[in-house]
TIMI-654477 format. One record per residue (C-alpha): chain; residue number from 1; x, y, z; residue in one letter. Coordinates in nm, 2 decimals. Layout:
<rs>
R cadena num east north up residuo
R A NUM X Y Z A $
...
</rs>
This chain:
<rs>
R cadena num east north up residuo
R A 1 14.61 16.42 -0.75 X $
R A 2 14.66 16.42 -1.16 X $
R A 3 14.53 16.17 -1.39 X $
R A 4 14.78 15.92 -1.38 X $
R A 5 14.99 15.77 -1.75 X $
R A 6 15.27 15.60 -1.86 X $
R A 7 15.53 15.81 -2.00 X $
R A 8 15.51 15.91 -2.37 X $
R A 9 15.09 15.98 -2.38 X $
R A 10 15.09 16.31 -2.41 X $
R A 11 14.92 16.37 -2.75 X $
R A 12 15.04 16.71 -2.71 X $
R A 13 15.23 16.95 -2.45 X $
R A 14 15.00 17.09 -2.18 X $
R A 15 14.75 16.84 -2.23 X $
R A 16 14.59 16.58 -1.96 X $
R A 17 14.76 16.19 -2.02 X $
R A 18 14.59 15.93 -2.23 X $
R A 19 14.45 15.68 -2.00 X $
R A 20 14.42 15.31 -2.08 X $
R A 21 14.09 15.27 -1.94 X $
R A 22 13.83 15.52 -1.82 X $
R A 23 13.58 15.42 -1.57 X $
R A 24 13.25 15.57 -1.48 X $
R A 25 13.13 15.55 -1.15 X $
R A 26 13.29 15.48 -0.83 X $
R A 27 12.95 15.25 -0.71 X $
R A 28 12.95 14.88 -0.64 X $
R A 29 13.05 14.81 -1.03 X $
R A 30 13.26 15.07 -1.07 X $
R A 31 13.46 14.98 -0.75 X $
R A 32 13.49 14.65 -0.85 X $
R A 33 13.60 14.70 -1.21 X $
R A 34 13.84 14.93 -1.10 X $
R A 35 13.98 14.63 -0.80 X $
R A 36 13.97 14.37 -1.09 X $
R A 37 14.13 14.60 -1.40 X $
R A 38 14.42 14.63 -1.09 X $
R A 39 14.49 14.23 -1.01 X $
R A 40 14.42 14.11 -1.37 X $
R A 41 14.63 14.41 -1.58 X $
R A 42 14.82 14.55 -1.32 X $
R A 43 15.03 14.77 -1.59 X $
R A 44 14.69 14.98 -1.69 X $
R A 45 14.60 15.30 -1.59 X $
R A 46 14.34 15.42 -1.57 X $
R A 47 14.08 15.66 -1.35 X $
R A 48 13.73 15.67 -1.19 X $
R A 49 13.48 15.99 -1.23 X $
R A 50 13.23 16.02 -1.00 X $
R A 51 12.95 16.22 -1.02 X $
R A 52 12.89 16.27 -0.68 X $
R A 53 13.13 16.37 -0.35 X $
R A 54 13.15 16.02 -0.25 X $
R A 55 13.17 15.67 -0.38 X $
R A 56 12.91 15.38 -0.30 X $
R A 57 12.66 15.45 -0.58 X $
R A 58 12.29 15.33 -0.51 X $
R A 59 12.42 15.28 -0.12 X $
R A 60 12.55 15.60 -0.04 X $
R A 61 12.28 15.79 -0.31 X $
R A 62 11.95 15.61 -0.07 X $
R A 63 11.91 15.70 0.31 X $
R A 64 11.57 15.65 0.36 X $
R A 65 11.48 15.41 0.69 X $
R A 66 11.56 15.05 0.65 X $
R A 67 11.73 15.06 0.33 X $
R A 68 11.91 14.70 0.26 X $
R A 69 11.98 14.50 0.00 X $
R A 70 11.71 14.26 -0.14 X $
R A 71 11.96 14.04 -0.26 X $
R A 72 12.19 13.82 -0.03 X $
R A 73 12.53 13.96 0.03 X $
R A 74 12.71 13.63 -0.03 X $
R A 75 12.63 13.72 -0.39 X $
R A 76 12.55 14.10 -0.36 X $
R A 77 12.92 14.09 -0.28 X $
R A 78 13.19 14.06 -0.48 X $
R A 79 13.34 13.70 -0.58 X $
R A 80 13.72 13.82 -0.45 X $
R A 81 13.59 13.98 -0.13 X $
R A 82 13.39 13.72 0.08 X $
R A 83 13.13 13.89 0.29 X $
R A 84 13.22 13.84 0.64 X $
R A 85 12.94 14.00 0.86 X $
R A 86 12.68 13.73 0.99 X $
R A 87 12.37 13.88 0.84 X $
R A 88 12.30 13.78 0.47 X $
R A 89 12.06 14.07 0.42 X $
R A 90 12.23 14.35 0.49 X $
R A 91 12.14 14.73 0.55 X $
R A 92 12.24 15.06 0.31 X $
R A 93 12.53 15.15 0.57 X $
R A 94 12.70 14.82 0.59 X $
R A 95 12.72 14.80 0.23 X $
R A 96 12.81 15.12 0.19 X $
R A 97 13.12 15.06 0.44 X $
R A 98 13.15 14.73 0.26 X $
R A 99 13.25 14.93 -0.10 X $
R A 100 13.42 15.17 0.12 X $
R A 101 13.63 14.88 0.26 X $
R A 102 13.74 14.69 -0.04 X $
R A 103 13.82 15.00 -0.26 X $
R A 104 14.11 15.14 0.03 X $
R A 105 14.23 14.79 0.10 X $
R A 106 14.32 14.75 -0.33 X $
R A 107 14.43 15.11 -0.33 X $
R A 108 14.12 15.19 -0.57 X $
R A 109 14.02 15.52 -0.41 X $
R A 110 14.34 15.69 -0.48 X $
R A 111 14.21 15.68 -0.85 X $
R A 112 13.87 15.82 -0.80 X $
R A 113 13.78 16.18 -0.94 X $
R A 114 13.47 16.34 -0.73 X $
R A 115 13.26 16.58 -0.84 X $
R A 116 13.28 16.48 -1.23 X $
R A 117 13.00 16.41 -1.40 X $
R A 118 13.04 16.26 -1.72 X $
R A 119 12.83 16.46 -2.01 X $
R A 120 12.95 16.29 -2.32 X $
R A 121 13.17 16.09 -2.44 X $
R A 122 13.33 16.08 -2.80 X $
R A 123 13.50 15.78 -3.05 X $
R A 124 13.80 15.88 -3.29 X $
R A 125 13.86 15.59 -3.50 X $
R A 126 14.17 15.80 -3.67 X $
R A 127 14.31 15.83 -3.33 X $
R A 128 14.14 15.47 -3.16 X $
R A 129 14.04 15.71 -2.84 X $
R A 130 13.76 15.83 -2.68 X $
R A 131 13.73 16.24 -2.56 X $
R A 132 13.53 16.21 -2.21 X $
R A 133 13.35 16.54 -2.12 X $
R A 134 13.28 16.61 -1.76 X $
R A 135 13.15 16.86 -1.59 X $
R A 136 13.32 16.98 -1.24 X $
R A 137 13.18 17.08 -0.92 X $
R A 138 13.26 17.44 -1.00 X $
R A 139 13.07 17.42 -1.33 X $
R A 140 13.37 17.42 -1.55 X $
R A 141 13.46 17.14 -1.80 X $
R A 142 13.75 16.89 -1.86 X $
R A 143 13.83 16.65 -2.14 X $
R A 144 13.97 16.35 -2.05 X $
R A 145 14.15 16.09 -2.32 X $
R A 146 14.13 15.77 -2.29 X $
R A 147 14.15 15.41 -2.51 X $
R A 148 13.88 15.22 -2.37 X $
R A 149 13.59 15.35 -2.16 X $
R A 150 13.37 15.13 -1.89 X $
R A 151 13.02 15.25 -1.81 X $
R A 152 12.99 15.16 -1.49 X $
R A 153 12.73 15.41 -1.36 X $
R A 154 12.42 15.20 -1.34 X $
R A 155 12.07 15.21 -1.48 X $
R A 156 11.87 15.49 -1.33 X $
R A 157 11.96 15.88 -1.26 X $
R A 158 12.02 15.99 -0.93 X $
R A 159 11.88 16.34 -1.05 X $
R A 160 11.52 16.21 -1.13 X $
R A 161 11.30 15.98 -0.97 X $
R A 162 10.94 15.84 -1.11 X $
R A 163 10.70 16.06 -0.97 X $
R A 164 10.35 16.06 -1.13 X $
R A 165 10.07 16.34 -0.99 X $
R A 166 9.78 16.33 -0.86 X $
R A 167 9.45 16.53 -0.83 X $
R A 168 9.46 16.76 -0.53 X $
R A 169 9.83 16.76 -0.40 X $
R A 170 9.87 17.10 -0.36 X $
R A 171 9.56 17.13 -0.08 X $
R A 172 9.79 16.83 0.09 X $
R A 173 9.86 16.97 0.44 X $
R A 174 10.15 16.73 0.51 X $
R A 175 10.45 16.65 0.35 X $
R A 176 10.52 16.45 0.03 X $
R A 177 10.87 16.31 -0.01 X $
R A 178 11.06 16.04 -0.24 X $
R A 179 11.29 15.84 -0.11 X $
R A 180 11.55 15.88 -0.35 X $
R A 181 11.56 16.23 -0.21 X $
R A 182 11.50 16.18 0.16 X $
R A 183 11.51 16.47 0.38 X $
R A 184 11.79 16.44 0.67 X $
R A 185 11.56 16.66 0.89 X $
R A 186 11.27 16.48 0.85 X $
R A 187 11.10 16.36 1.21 X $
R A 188 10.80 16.15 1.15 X $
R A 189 10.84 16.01 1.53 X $
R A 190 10.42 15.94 1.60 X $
R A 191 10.29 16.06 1.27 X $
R A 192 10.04 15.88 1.05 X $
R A 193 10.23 15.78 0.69 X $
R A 194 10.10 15.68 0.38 X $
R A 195 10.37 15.48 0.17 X $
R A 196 10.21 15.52 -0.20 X $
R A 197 10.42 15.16 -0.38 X $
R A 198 10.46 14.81 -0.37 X $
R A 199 10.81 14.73 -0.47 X $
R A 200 11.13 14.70 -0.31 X $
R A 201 11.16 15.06 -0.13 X $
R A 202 10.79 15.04 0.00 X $
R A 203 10.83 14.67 0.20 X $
R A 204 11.17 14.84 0.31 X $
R A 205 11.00 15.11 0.44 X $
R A 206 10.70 15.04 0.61 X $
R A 207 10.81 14.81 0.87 X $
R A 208 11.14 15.08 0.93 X $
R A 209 10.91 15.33 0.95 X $
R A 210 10.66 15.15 1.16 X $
R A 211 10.85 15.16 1.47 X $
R A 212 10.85 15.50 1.47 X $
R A 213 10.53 15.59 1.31 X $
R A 214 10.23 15.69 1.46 X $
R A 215 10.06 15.43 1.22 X $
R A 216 10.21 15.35 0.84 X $
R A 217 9.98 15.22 0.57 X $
R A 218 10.15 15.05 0.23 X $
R A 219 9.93 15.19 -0.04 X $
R A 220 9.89 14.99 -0.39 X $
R A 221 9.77 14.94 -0.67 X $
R A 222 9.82 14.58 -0.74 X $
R A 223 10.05 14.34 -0.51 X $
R A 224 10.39 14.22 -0.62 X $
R A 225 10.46 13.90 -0.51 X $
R A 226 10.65 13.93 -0.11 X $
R A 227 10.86 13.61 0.04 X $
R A 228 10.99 13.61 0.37 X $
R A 229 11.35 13.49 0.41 X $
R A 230 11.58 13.50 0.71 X $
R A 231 11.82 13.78 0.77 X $
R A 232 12.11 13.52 0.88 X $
R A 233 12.16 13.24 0.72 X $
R A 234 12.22 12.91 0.94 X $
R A 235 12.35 12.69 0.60 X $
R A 236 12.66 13.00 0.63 X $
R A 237 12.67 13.01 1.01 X $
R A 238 12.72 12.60 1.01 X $
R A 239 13.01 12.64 0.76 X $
R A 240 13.19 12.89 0.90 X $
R A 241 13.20 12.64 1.19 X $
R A 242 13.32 12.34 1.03 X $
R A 243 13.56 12.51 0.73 X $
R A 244 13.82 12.79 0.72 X $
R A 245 13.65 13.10 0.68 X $
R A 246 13.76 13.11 0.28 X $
R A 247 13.58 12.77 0.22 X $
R A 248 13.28 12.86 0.40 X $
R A 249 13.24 13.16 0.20 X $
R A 250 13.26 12.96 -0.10 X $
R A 251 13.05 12.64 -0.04 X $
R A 252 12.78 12.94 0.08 X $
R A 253 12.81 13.12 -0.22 X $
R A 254 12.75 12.83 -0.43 X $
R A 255 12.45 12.69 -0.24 X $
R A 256 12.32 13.02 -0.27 X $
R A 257 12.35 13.05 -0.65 X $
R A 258 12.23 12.74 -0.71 X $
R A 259 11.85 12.81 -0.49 X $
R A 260 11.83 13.11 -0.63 X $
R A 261 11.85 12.94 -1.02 X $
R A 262 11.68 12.66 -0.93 X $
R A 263 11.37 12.85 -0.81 X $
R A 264 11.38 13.10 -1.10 X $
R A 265 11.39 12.78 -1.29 X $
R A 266 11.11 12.63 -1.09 X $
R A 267 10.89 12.98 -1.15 X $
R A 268 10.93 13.02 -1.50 X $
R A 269 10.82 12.64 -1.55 X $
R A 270 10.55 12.60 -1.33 X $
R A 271 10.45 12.96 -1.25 X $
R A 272 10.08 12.86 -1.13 X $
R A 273 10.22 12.61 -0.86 X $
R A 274 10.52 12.86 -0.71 X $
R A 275 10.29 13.14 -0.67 X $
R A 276 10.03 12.91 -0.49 X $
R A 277 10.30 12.90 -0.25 X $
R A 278 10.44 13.24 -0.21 X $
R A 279 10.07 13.33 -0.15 X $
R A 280 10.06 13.08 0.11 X $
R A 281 10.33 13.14 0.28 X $
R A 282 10.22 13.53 0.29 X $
R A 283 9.89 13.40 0.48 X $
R A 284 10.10 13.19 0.68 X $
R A 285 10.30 13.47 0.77 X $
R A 286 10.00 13.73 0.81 X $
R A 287 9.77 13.45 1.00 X $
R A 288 9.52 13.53 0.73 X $
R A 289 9.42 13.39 0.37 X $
R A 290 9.20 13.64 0.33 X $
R A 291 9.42 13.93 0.33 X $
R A 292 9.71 13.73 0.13 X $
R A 293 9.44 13.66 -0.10 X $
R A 294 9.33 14.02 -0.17 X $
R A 295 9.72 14.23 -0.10 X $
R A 296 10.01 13.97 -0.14 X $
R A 297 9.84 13.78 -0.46 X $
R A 298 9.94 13.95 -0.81 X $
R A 299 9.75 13.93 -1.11 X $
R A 300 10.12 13.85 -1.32 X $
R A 301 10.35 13.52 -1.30 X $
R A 302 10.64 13.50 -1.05 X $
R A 303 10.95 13.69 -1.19 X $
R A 304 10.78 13.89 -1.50 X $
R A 305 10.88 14.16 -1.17 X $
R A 306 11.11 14.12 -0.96 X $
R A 307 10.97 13.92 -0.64 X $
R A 308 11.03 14.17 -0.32 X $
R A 309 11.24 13.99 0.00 X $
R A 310 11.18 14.09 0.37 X $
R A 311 11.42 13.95 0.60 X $
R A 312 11.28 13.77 0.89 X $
R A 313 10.91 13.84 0.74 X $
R A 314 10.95 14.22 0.90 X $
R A 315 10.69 14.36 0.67 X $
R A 316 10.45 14.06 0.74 X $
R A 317 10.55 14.12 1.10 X $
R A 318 10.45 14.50 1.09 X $
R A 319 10.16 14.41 0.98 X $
R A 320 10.01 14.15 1.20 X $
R A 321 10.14 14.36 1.53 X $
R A 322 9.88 14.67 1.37 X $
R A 323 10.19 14.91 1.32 X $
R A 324 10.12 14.85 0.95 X $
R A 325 9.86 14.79 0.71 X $
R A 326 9.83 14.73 0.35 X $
R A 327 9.53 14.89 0.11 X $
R A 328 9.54 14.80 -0.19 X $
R A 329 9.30 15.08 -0.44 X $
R A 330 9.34 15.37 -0.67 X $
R A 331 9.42 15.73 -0.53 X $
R A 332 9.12 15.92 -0.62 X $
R A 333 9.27 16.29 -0.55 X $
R A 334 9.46 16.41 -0.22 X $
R A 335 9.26 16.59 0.02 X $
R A 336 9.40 16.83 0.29 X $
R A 337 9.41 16.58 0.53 X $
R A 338 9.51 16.29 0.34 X $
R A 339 9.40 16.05 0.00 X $
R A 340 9.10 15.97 -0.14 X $
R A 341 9.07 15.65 -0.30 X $
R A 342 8.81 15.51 -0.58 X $
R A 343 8.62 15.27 -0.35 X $
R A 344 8.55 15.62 -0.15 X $
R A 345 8.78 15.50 0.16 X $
R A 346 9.02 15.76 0.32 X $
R A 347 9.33 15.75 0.39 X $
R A 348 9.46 16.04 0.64 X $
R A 349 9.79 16.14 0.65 X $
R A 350 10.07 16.36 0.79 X $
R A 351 10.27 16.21 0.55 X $
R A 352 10.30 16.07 0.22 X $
R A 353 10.61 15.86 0.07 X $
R A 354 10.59 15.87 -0.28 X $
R A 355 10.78 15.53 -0.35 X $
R A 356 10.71 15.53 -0.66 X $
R A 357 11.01 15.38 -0.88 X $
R A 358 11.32 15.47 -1.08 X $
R A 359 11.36 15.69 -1.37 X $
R A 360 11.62 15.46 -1.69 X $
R A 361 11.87 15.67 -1.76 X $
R A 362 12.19 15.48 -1.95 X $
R A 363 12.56 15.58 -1.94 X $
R A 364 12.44 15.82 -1.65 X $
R A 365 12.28 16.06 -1.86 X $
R A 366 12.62 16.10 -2.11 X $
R A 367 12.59 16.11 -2.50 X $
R A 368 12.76 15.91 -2.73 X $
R A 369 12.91 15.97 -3.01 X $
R A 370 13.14 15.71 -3.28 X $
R A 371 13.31 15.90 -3.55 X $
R A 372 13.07 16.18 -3.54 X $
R A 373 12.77 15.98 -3.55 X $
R A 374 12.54 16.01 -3.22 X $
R A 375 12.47 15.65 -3.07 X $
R A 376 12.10 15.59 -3.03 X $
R A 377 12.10 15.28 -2.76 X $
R A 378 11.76 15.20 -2.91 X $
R A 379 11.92 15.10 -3.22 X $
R A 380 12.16 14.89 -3.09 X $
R A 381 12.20 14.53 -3.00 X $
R A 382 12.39 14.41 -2.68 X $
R A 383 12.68 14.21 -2.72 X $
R A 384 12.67 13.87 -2.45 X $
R A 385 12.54 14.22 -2.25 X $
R A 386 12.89 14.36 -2.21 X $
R A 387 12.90 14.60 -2.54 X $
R A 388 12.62 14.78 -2.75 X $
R A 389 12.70 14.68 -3.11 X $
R A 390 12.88 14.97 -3.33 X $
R A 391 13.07 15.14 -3.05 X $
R A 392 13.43 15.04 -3.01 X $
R A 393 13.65 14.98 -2.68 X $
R A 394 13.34 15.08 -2.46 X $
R A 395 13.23 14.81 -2.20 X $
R A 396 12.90 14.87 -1.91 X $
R A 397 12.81 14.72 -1.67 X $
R A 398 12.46 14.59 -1.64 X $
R A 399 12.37 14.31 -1.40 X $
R A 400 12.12 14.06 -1.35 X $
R A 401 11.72 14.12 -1.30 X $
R A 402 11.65 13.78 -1.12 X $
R A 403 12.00 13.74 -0.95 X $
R A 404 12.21 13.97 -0.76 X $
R A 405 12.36 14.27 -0.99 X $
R A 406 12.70 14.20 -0.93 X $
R A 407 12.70 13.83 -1.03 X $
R A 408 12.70 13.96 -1.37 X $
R A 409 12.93 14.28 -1.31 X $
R A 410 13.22 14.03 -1.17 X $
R A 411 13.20 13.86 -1.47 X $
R A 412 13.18 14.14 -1.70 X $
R A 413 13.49 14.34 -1.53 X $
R A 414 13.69 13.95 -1.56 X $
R A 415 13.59 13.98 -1.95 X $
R A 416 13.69 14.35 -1.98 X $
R A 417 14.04 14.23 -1.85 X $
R A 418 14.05 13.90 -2.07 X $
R A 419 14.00 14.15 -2.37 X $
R A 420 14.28 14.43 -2.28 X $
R A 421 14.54 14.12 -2.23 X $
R A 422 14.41 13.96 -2.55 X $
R A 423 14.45 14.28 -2.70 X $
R A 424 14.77 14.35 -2.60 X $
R A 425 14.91 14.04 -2.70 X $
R A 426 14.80 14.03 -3.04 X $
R A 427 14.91 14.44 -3.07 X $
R A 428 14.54 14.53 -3.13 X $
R A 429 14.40 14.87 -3.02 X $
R A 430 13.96 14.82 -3.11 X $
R A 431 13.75 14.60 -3.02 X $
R A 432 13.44 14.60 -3.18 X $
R A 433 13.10 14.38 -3.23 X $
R A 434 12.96 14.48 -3.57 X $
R A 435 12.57 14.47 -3.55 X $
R A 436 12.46 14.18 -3.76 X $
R A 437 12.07 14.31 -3.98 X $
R A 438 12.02 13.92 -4.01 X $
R A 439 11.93 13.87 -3.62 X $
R A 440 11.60 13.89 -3.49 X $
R A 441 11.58 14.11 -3.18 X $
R A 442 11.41 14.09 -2.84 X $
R A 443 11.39 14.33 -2.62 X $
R A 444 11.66 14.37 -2.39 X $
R A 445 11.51 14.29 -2.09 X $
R A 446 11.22 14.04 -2.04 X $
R A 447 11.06 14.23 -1.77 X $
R A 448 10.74 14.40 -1.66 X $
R A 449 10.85 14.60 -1.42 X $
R A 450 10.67 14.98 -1.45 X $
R A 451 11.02 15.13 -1.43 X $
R A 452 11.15 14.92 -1.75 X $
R A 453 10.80 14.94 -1.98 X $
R A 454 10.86 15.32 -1.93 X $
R A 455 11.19 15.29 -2.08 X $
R A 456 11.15 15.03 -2.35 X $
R A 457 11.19 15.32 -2.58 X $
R A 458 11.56 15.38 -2.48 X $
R A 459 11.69 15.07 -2.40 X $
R A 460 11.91 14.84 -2.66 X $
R A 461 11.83 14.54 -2.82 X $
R A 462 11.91 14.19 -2.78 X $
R A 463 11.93 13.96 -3.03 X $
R A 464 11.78 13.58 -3.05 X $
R A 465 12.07 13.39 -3.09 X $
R A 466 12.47 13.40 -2.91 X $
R A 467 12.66 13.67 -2.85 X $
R A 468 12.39 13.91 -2.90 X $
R A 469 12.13 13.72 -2.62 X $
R A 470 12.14 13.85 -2.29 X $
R A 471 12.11 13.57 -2.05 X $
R A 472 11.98 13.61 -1.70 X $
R A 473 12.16 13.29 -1.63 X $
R A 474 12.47 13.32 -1.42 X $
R A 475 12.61 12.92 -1.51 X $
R A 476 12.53 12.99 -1.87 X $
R A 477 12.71 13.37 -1.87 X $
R A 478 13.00 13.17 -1.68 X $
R A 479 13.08 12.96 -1.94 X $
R A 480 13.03 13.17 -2.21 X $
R A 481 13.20 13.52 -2.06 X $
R A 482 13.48 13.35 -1.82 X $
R A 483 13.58 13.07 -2.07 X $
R A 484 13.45 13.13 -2.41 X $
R A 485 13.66 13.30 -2.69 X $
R A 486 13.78 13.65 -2.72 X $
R A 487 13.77 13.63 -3.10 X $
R A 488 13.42 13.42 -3.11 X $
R A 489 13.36 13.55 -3.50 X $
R A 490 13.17 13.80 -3.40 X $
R A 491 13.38 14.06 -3.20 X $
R A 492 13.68 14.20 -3.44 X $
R A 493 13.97 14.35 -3.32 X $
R A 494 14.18 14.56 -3.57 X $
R A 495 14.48 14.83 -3.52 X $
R A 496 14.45 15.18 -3.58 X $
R A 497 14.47 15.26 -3.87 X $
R A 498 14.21 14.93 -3.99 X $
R A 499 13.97 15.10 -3.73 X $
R A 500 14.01 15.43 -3.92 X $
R A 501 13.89 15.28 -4.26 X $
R A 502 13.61 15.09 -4.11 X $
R A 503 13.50 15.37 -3.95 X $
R A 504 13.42 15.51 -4.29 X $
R A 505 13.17 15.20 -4.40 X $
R A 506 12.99 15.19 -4.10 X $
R A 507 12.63 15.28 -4.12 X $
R A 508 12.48 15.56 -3.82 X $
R A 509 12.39 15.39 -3.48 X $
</rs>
């Protein structure tokens, strides 16, 4: 199916149509950009590339045993598609069909490209346009034109996972595997595994994998912090009884939103009392202080990392049934039958699950260029964390690190459309927020995650005062994003040709 364009666009004969807006990524941002860009500015047109043969992103990318979201879907989901199934935390394939779902019913997947993966993109201030690059499943290239350009491809590659080495691997007998890459023929049916982690994907798989599994021991370094919370949740199950189905959705979603910020809130101010009780909770949960005490208690505060869910307590479970077991050491060197750790215990294994993190990667691995000029992220400040400062008509989506991701992703895609229409009006073709050298900067993300120190390097800025602050507050972005100002003295929108000259004057990003 072509590129679709109004009449008129063709900068010259032969050539693909100018599109209004470009989209990269046909995951759970991507999707609903695209679903948003359609009911706010229903005259656009625009087109998805997708790396990959199918869309879903992060849910159709991971098929390792028990992967779910660890994030509620009443949020997880998007605010104009209430999530309708009964379970809260939901499984890889159910939000996969979920995307799936909501792209065919608003017509989005007739506007996807497969097998196009976005290498670079370019900014022509002479012509207001950016020159996408992508290459196609068959190795060839195609530039695509279009006026404004929303990253929506996430935060990590799907090429490269963190995997670190260790002494000894290659007298290993069994198998290693990540589980970004899992193996579909892989039968581990009454084998001994070794998950090597202690983040999300590792307390996802061990109790999966533990019903299965001969044994399965979670192998750390140092705990994260682990809380328990039911799969269903009887708050939703109690308003779906008493109000329309609509309502329900809605009064959930706003209970939810306001625990979840109240909590953070609660962490961040009195750090020493909530993980008191997250630690005992895990002992409730594992009928033992002493191992909470020594593998569920971490040495940082609540929410520096992101604090791991298990629905219905299924790792905790695992655990106190003996399918599982938690060590927590330093891996010495692998042996052929297994690990070696520093206290001199062994570990023996069939197998070994190197979950081990993500790999950063911005705009999906593309290259940016403005006028020539090659954009370092680094050296760039976010705007309200919806632009990178310098780089005209170019939008991404980046969500929230103690909330669900696509709290912040609705509201960017709703701000994306609020500029276009404010654009338009006004007869405006750029967009841009001008870095200001007067404001401090932060870094972007206040975080200690392994995955994000290892990228500090390439991540952008944020600055310590508004627009340039990236909040991980959904109330606060509400205000701000849904109902603040398009022209806030800060962002400057210009015509063509005013673009063209200020182009000239602006220093390299």
């Amino acid at each position: 199916m072509p590129l679709t364009a109004s009449a008129g666009d063709h900068a010259d004969r032969g050539a693909d149509p100018v599109l209004d807006v470009l989209i990269v990524g046909a995951g759970l941002s991507g999707i609903g950009a695209a679903a948003t860009l359609q009911r706010r500015c229903p005259g656009k047109h625009y087109a998805i590339l997708e790396a990959r043969e199918a869309m879903g992103g992060t849910w159709d990318l991971f098929r390792y045993p028990g992967i779910r979201s660890d994030s509620d879907m009443y949020t997880l989901g998007y605010g104009f598609r209430p999530w309708r199934q009964a379970r809260a935390i939901a499984d890889g394939p159910a939000i996969r069909a979920y995307v799936r779902e909501t792209a065919l019913e608003n017509g989005v997947d007739a506007h996807i490209r497969y097998g196009h993966k976005v290498t670079g993109a370019s900014w022509c201030s002479r012509d207001a346009m950016w020159t996408v690059e992508a290459r196609l499943r068959d190795g060839s290239t195609r530039s695509i034109r279009a006026r404004f350009l929303y990253l929506c491809s996430g935060y990590y590659s799907y090429d490269e996972a963190y995997r670190p080495r260790f002494e000894g691997e290659e007298a290993f007998r069994g198998r290693i595997v990540q589980p970004q890459f899992w193996p579909e023929d892989l039968d581990y049916t009454g084998r001994r595994v070794v998950v090597i982690g202690s983040g999300a994907t590792a307390v996802t798989l061990v109790p999966a994998m533990g019903e299965r599994a001969q044994h399965v021991t979670m192998l750390q370094r140092s705990p994260s912090y682990v809380v328990a919370r039911p799969a269903r949740y009887r708050f939703a199950e109690r308003m779906r009884a008493l109000f329309p189905e609509s309502l329900a959705w809605f009064l959930t979603r706003w209970r939810v939103i306001g625990e979840s910020m109240f909590l953070y809130w609660l962490a961040r101010s009195k750090p020493e009392l909530v993980k008191k009780k997250i630690v005992e909770m895990a002992a409730h949960q594992l009928g033992s202080k002493e191992a909470a005490a020594e593998h569920f208690t971490p040495a940082y505060k609540p929410w520096d990392q992101r604090v791991c869910v298990v629905p219905d307590g299924d790792l905790f479970s695992a655990v106190r049934k003996g399918k599982a077991s938690v060590v927590t050491d330093h891996i010495a060197r692998f042996t052929d039958k297994g690990i070696l750790l520093q206290s001199g215990r062994a570990l023996e294994a069939d197998l070994v699950v190197m979950a081990t993190g993500l790999t950063l990667q911005l705009f999906g691995g593309a290259a940016l260029v403005v006028d020539g000029r090659a954009v370092d992220p680094s050296r760039a400040m976010s705007y309200k964390g919806m632009m990178l400062s310098d780089v005209p008509n170019c939008a991404l989506a980046f969500g929230y690190t103690n909330a669900s991701w696509t709290l912040k992703a609705d509201l960017t895609a709703e701000w994306v459309c609020r500029l276009l229409r404010h654009m338009d009006a006004r007869g405006q073709a750029v967009a841009l927020a001008p870095r200001d050298p007067g404001v401090p900067e932060a870094p972007f993300l206040d975080f200690s995650s392994g995955y994000v120190e290892r990228a500090r390097h390439l991540l952008p800025k944020q600055g310590a005062h508004q627009p340039w602050q990236v909040y991980q507050n959904y109330l606060r972005d509400l205000f701000t994003i849904r109902f603040g100002r398009i022209e806030d003295g800060v962002l400057r929108l210009a015509p063509r040709a005013s673009a063209a000259a200020a182009s000239q004057e602006r220093p390299p990003t």
